[in-house]
N, C-alpha and C positions, 0 to 999 in steps of 0.2 A: 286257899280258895278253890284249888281245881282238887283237891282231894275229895273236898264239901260237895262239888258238884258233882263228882264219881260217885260218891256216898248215895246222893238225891238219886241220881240217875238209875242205880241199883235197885233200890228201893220202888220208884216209880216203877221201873220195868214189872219186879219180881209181884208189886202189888197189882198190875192189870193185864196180868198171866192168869190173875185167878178167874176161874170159870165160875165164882159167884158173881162177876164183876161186870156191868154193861153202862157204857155212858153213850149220851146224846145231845143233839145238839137243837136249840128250839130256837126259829126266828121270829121275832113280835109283831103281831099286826097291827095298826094304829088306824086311827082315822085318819081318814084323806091321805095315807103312807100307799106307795108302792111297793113294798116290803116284796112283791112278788118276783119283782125282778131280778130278786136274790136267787130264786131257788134252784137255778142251773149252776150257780156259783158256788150256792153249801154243798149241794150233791156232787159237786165234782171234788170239791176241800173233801171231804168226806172220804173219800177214792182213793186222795193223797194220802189222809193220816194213815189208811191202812195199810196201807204201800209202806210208808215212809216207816211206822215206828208199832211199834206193842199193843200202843192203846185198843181196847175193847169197846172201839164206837162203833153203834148202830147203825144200820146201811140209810137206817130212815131216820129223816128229821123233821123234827114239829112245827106248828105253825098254831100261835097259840096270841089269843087279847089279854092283854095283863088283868082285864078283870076277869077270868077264868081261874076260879083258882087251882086246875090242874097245874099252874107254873110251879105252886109249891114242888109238883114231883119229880121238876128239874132242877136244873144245877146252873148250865151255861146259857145265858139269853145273849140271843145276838137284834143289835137295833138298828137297822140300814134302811137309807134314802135320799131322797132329792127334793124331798119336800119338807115345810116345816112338820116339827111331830104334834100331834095334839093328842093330850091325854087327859080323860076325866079323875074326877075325884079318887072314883076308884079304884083305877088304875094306876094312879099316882101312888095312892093308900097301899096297897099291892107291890107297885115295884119297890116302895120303901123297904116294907116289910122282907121282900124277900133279899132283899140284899144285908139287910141286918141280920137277917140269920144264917149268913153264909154262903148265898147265891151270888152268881159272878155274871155282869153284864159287860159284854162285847159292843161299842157302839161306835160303828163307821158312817163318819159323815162321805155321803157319795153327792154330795154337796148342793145343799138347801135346806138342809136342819140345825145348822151350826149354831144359829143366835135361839130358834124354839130350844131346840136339847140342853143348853148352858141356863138357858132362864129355867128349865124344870128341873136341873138336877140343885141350884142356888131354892129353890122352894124346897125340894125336899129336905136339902143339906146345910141349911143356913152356915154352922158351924163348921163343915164340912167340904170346903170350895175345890175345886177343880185346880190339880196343879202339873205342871209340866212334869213328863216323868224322865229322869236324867240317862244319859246315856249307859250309865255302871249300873244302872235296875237290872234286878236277874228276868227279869219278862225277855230283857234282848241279848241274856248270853246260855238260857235254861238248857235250850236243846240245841239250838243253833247259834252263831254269834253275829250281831250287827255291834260292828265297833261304834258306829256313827249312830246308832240310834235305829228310830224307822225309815224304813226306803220308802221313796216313793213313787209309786205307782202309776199313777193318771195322774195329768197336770193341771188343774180345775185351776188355780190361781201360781201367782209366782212366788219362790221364795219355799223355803225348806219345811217340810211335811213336821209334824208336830203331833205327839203325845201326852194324854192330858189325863189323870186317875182321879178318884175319890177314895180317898183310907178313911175305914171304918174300924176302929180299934188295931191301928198300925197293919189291916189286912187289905191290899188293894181291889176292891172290890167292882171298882168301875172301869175301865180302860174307855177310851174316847180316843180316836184318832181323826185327826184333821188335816186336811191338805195335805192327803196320802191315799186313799181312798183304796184299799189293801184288798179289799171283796171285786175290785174290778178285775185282777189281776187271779180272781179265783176262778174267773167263770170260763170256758171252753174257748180256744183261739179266734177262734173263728166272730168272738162277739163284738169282741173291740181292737182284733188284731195285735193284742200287744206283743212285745219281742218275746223271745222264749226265756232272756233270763230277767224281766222283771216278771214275767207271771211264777217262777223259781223265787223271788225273794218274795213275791206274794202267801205264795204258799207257806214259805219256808217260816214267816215271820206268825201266818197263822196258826201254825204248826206250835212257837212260842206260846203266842198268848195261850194255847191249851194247854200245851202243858205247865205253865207259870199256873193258871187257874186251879188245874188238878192236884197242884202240888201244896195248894196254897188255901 
């Protein structure tokens, strides 16, 4: 197992050294979403990954309606708020599609979307149910390791933060996290005062899910 992951690691690095190579990161705007109160949190994640590691991510990051279909000319959607999500047909149509062809969506409940997001992703996925994702998934030992699983972050409810996927032909294509709320822990100290080392396993675990994504 840890040779596999030297192997990945190698790999990863040596492929996003290349100067052909630029990725980004796009967060989705919804009806009646606050999606904006993310953007001091992406831009600072953002600051991190190039601190932290090799990746060749863009200083800038999008801000895009699923029914646009410039989402096809990304990769990683991230879905954050506090409110339910609402999404039309279209949009719906859209984010199906793009994840069937190999796009990867980030979706942090910052808690208020938890029962709309599970009722849209059971429409799109009948066959395809949301399932807890176990603590030995490489998303929590890629680049970093959480023995325990996801940390948690903010404490919107009581009781242990939880990780939830959707696998589209054995490739995990959805991450959902709940009752951990990881993007709070993204944004500048100053916003919600958190300690210095849960805004560190903030990072640290977002830092995961990208590269799990990238890799995958």
């Amino acid at each position: 197992m840890r040779l596999l992951k030297f192997i990945l690691r190698i790999f990863f690095l040596s492929f996003l050294f290349s100067a052909s190579y630029s990725f980004n990161l796009t967060l989705i705007k919804y009806k009646g979403g606050d999606h904006y109160n993310a953007r001091k949190g992406v831009a600072n994640f953002i600051t991190e990954v190039k601190k932290r590691t090799n990746i060749r991510i863009e200083d800038k990051f999008y801000e895009l309606s699923l029914d646009d279909p410039e989402i096809f000319n990304h990769y990683f959607l991230i879905l954050n708020g506090h409110v339910p999500v609402e999404l039309d047909d279209v949009e719906k149509k859209n984010l199906k599609l793009f994840l069937e062809n190999g796009g990867f969506l980030f979706a942090n409940d910052d808690y208020g979307m938890d029962k709309s997001f599970r009722k849209i992703m059971a429409e799109l996925f009948p066959s395809n149910p949301l399932v807890e994702i176990p603590f030995n998934h490489s998303i929590y030992h890629c680049f970093y390791s959480f023995k325990d699983g996801l940390p948690k972050i903010h404490e919107h409810e009581p009781g242990p933060p939880k990780a939830y996927g959707i696998f589209l032909k054995e490739r995990l294509a959805v991450f959902y996290v709940y009752n951990a709320d990881i993007m709070d822990g993204w944004d500048p100290p100053e916003v919600h005062n958190d300690p210095p080392w849960k805004r560190e396993e903030a990072i640290k675990m977002g830092i995961n899910i990208l590269v799990y994504a990238l890799l995958n």
